[in-house]
Every structure is written in structure tokens, then in C-alpha cells.
C-alpha positions as CSV (number, residue, x, y, z in Angstrom):
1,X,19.0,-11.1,1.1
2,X,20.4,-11.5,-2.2
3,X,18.8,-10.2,-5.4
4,X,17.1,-11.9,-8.4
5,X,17.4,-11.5,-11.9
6,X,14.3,-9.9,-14.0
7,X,14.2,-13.2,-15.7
8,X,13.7,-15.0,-12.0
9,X,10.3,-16.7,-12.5
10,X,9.9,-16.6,-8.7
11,X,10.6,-12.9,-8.8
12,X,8.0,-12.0,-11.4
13,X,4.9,-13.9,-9.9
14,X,5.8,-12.5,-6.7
15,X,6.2,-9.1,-8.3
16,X,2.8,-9.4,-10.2
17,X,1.0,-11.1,-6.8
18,X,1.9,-7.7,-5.3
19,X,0.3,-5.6,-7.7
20,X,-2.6,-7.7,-8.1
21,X,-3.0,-8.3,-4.3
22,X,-2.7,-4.4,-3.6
23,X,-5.4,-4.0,-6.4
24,X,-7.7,-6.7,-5.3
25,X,-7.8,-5.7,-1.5
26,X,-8.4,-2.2,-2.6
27,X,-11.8,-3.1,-4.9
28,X,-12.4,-5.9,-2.3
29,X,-12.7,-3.4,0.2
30,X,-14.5,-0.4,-1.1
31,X,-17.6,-1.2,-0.9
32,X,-16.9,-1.5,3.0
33,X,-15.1,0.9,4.0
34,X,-17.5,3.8,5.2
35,X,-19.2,1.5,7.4
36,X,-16.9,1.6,10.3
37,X,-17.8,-1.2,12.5
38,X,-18.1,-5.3,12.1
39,X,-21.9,-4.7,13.2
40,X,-22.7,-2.3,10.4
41,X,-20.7,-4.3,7.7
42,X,-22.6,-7.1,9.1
43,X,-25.9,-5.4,8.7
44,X,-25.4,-3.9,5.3
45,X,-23.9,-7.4,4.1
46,X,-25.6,-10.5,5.8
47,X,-23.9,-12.8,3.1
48,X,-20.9,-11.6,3.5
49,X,-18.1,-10.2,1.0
50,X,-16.5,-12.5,-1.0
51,X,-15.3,-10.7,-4.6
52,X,-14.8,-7.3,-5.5
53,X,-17.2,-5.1,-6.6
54,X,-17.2,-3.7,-10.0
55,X,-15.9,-0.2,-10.3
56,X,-17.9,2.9,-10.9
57,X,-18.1,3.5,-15.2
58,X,-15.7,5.9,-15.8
59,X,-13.3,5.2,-12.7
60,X,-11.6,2.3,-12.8
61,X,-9.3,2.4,-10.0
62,X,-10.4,3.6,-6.1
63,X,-7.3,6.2,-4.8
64,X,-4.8,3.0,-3.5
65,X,-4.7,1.4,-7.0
66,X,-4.7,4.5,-8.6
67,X,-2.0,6.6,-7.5
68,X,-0.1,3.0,-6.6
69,X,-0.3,2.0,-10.8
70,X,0.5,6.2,-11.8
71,X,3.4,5.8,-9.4
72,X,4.5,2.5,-11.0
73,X,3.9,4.1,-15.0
74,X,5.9,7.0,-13.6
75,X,8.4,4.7,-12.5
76,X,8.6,2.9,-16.0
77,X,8.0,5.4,-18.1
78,X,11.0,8.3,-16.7
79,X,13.1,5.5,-15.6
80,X,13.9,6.4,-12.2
81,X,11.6,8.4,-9.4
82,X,11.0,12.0,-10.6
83,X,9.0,14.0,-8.2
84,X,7.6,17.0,-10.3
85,X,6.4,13.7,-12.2
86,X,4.9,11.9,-9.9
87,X,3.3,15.0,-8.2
88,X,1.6,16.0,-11.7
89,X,0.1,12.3,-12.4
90,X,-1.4,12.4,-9.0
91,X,-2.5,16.0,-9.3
92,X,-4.7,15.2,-12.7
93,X,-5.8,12.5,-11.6
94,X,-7.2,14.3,-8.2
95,X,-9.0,16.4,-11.0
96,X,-10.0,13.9,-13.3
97,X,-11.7,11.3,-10.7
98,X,-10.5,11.4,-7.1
99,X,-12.4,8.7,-6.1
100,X,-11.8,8.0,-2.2
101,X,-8.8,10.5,-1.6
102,X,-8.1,11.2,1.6
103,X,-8.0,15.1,3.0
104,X,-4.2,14.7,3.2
105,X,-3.6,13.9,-0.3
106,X,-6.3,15.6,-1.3
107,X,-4.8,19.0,0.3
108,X,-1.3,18.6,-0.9
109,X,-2.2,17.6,-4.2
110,X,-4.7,21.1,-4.7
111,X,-1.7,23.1,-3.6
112,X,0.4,21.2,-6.4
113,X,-2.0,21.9,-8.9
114,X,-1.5,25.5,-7.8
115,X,2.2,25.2,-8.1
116,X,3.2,24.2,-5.4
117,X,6.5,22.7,-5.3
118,X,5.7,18.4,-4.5
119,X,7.8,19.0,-0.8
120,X,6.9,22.0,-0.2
121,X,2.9,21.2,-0.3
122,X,3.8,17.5,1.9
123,X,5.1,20.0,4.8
124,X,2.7,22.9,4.4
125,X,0.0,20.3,5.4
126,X,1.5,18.8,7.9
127,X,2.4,21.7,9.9
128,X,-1.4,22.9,9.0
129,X,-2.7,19.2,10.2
130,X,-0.3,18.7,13.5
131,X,1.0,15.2,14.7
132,X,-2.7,14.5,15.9
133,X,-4.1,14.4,12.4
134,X,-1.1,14.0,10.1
135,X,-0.1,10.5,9.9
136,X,-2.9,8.7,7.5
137,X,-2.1,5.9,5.8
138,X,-2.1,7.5,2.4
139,X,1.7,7.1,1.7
140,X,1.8,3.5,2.5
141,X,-1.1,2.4,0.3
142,X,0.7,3.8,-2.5
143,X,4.3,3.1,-2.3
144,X,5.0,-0.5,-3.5
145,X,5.6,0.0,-7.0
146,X,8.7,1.7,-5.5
147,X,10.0,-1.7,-4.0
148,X,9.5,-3.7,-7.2
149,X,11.6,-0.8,-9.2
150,X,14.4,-0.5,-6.8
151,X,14.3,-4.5,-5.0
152,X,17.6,-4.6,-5.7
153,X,19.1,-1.4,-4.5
154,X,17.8,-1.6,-0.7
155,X,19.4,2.3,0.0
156,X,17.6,3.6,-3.1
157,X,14.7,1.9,-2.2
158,X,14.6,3.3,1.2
159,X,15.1,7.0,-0.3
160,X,12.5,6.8,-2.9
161,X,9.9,5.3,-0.5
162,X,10.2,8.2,2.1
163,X,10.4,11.1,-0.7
164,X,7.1,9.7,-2.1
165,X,5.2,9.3,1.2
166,X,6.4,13.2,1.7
167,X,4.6,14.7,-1.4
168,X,1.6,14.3,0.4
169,X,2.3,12.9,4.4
170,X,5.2,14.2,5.6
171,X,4.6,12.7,8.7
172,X,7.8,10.4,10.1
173,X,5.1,8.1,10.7
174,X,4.3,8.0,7.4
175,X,7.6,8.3,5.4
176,X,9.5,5.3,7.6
177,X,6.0,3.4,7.2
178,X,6.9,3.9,3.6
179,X,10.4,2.7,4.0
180,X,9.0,-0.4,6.3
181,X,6.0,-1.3,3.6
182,X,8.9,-1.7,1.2
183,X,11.6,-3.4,3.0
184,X,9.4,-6.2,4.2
185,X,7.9,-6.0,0.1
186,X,11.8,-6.2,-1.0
187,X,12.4,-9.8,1.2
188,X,9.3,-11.4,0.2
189,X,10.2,-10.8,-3.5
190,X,13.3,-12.9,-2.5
191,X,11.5,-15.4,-0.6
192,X,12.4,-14.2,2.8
193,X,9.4,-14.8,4.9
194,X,11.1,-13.9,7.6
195,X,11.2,-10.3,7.0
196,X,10.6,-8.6,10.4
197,X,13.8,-9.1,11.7
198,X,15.3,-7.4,8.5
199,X,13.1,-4.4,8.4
200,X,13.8,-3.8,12.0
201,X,17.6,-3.9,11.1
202,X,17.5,-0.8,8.7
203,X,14.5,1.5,10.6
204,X,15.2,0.4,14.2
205,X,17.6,3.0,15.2
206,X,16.5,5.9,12.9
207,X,12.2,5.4,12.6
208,X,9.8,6.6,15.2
209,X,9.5,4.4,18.4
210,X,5.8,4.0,18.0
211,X,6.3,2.3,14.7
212,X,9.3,0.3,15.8
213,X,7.3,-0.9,18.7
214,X,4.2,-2.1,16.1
215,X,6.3,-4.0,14.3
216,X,7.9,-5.6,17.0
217,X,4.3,-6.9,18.3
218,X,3.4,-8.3,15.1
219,X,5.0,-12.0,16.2
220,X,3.5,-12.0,19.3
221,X,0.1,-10.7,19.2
222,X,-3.2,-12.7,18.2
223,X,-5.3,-11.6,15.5
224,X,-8.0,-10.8,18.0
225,X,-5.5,-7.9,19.3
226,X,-4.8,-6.2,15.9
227,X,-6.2,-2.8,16.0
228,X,-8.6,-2.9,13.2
229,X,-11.5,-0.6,14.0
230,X,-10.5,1.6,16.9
231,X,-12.4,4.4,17.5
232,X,-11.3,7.5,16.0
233,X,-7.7,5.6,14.6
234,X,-9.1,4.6,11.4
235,X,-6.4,4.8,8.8
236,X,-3.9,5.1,10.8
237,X,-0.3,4.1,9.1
238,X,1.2,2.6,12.3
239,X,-1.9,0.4,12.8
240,X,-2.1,-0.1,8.8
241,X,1.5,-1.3,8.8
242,X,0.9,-3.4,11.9
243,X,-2.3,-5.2,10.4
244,X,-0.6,-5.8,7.2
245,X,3.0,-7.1,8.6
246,X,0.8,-9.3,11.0
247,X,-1.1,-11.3,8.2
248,X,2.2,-11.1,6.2
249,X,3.8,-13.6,8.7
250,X,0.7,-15.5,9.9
251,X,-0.4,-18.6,7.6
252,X,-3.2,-16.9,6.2
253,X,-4.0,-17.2,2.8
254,X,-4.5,-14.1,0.9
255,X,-8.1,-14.9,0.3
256,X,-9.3,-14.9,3.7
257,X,-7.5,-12.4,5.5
258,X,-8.4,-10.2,2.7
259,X,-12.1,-11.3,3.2
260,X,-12.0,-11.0,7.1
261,X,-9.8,-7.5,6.4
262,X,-13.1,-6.1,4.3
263,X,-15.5,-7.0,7.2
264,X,-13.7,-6.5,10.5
265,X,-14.2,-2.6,9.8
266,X,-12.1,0.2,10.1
267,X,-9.9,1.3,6.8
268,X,-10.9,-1.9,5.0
269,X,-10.0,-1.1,2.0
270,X,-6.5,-0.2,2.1
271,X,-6.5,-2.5,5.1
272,X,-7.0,-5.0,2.9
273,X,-5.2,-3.3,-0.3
274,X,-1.4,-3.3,2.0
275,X,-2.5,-6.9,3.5
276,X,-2.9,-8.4,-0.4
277,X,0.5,-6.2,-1.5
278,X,2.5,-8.4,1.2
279,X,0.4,-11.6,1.1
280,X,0.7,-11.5,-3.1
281,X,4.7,-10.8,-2.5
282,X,5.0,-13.9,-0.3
283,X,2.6,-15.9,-2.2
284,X,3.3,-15.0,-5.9
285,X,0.2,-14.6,-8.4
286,X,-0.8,-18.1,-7.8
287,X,-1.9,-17.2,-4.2
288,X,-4.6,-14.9,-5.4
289,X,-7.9,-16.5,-6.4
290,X,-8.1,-17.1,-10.2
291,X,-11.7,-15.4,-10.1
292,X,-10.6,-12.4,-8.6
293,X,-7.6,-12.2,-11.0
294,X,-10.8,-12.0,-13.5
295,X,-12.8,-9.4,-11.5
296,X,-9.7,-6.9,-11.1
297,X,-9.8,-3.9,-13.2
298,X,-7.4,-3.6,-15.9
299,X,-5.8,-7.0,-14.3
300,X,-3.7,-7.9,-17.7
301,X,-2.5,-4.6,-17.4
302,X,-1.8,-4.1,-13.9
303,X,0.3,-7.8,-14.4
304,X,2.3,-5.8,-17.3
305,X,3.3,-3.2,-15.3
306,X,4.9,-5.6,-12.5
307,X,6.8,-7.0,-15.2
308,X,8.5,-3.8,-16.6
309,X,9.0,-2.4,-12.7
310,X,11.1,-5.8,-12.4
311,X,12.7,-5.4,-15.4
312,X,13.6,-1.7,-15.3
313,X,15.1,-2.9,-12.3
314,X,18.1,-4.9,-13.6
């Protein structure tokens, strides 16, 4: 696809739909996401979940919004991706709040703090994890500030996704989820909603089958088949990727597939957080209900920020 311009009006509410979408699924979805099954978010909340929740005092952001916006600031502020950076933002703010960190991130990001170098702590916990409990969705929840820096350099882009994802998952499930997350991102921002087929040209031959293979489903399948609460699979990138690329090119508005995202169990939250990234790049900032915009934390700022990522871009 052919780049835009930071001036582009359709690339900057597309750009700020991300952020916000990303930011709304992930407040949306909190309050769910211990539950596990439809039944017990169901029980819990008989009316349903319509808006997100206000934060806890003193933490304004849940661990997908955070380290997604101290990833974007990183990004802005050093002007290009700088590890030892990134790694430190994410490491004080482990200390500071934390609030929902996974064990991945939360392991890699202790052995940072201990001075660890940022690679070096990604791979000690993956070979201390294994393939069975290594590929969370951690480094896809995170990583689309990276596509909105780099939209218009698609081998940068790719680069920088993957060496995020491994400060914490080092996974190949997770760092070419990454890449994935932010190719599909990358062709929305241009208005390409017909992004599968490009993704699948520049991580076909190189990403692991069982990702490949998700992505392919995603035009066939029915909503009913997504796996959204499996048993003992929840957060799973390749089923996180495969729920959000699904709704992504389905006509769905963002509001409700965020809302059925919250309550069909499972991850909800970044479920719903990766779902409203894509859904808010396709869509732009119109596509994300003006009282949600309202309820967001920090939403002026978080709209900033998709701004200057654009514009440090040119």
C-alpha cells in the first residue's frame, strides 16, 4: 500500500482510533477478565457491560494501555526504538503499579531491573517457561504504537515489532504475532481493509505455521468458532491475533464486538484491547462511541500521542 502524509486527515483519525480503541477495549475489559467463562461474566454482570469502568485512584492505565502508551512516549520522545529505553519505562513502571502484568513480563522485567540486559532477560524466560507456557499475548497487546511510528517503513516496522515483543516473549509465536498485529495495523492506516492477504505476504514463508494457519482461518470461520475461552489457552497470542484479525474483517462495529469481546470470557481484556486497536485503525476515531472517548483515561492525551507517533513518522 502506499503511504500517507502526517498531514493525511484519514491517517490521523485512523491513527488516534487505534490508540483509543486499544485503550478503550483494555478498561472495557478489566473488570471481566478474571472471570473466565460467559456463565460467570453472566452471573457477576446480569445487565451486561456496556462502558468502561473507572480506573483504580492512583493507576490509570491496566498493563495493555500502559506499557502500549510508555512504548509510544519512548517512541516520541528518543525518536526512534531504543531498547535499554523501552526496557527501563516498563521496568519502573512494573515497580510503580503493575496493575495486571502477566508472569512473562512480569519475570523479564524483575531481571531488568536487576540489570539484566532487555534480550538477554526475553530469552532467559523463555527457555525457563518452555514452548508450553511461553507464548502469552503480552507482546501483541503492547506493540501498536510501533506501527503508527514506523507505517511508512514496512521493514523497520517489522524489525521493531519483533525486538519489542522479545524484551519480554521471546517466543516466535509472539515476536511474528508482533510483526502480524502491525502489518494488518500498517494497511488499515491506509485504508486497506483487505489486509490478510498482505500480512500473509511478508510472514508466510518466515512465521510459525501455527500462526500462518490462524490467520488464514480468519475469512472463513464464524464467530461462533473463534476460540475465545478455551480451557487452559487463555491469552494465548495465536488465538489473540486470530480473534482480533477476525472482527478486523467482519462488519462489526467497534462497539459491539468490543462489548461481546468483554463478555464471551477468556482474555477479555486485551481480547478486546487488540480487537479496538484494529477496529479503531479501520474505522478512524469516529468509530469509537463518543461516551467512551469521554470515559477513557487520559483520552486527550492518549489522542496527542497518536498524533506525534504519525508525525515523527514523516
Amino acid at each position: 500500500m502506499s503511504g500517507g502524509t502526517a498531514s493525511d486527515p484519514q491517517l490521523l483519525t485512523r491513527a488516534r482510533g487505534a490508540l483509543l480503541g486499544l485503550v478503550a477495549g483494555n478498561q472495557l475489559g478489566v473488570p471481566t477478565e478474571h472471570l473466565g467463562t460467559p456463565e460467570a461474566i453472566r452471573a457477576a454482570f446480569p445487565n451486561g457491560v456496556w462502558d468502561p469502568a473507572p480506573p483504580p485512584k492512583g493507576s490509570p492505565y491496566d498493563d495493555d494501555a500502559a506499557l502500549t502508551l510508555l512504548l509510544a512516549e519512548s517512541l516520541v520522545e528518543r525518536g526512534d526504538f531504543d531498547v535499554q529505553d523501552v526496557a527501563a519505562r516498563w521496568a519502573k513502571w512494573l515497580k510503580l503499579d503493575g496493575r495486571g502484568a502477566g508472569g512473562t513480563t512480569r519475570a523479564a522485567l524483575r531481571l531488568i531491573d536487576r540489570g539484566v540486559e532487555p534480550f538477554e532477560a526475553g530469552r532467559r524466560v523463555f527457555a525457563e517457561l518452555g514452548p508450553r507456557r511461553a507464548a502469552g499475548n503480552g507482546s501483541v497487546m503492547r506493540c501498536l504504537p510501533v506501527a503508527l511510528r514506523f507505517h511508512d517503513n514496512v521493514d523497520k516496522l517489522m524489525r521493531v515489532s519483533t525486538q519489542q515483543a522479545a524484551i519480554t516473549h521471546a517466543d516466535e509465536r509472539c515476536l511474528w504475532g508482533a510483526a502480524a498485529v502491525n502489518l494488518a495495523v500498517r494497511e488499515l492506516l491506509h485504508g486497506n481493509i483487505y489486509f490478510v492477504d498482505e500480512v500473509l505476504h511478508r510472514i508466510g514463508d518466515k512465521a510459525p505455521r501455527v500462526l500462518v494457519q490462524a490467520i488464514h482461518r480468519v475469512l472463513r470461520e464464524q464467530q461462533a468458532d473463534l476460540p475465545i475461552s478455551v480451557a487452559g489457552e487463555s491469552g494465548y497470542v495465536v488465538h489473540c491475533v486470530e480473534i482480533a484479525f477476525w472482527f478486523a474483517t467482519h462488519e462489526r462495529t467497534l462497539e459491539d464486538a468490543l462489548v461481546f469481546l468483554v463478555q464471551a470470557g477468556g482474555d477479555t481484556d486485551t481480547n478486546a484491547a487488540l480487537a479496538g486497536a484494529l477496529l479503531g485503525a479501520r474505522d478512524g476515531e469516529a468509530g469509537i462511541p463518543p461516551r467512551w472517548v469521554e470515559q477513557v483515561a487520559g483520552a486527550p492525551g492518549v489522542r496527542r500521542l497518536a498524533d506525534r507517533l504519525i508525525a515523527a513518522g514523516r
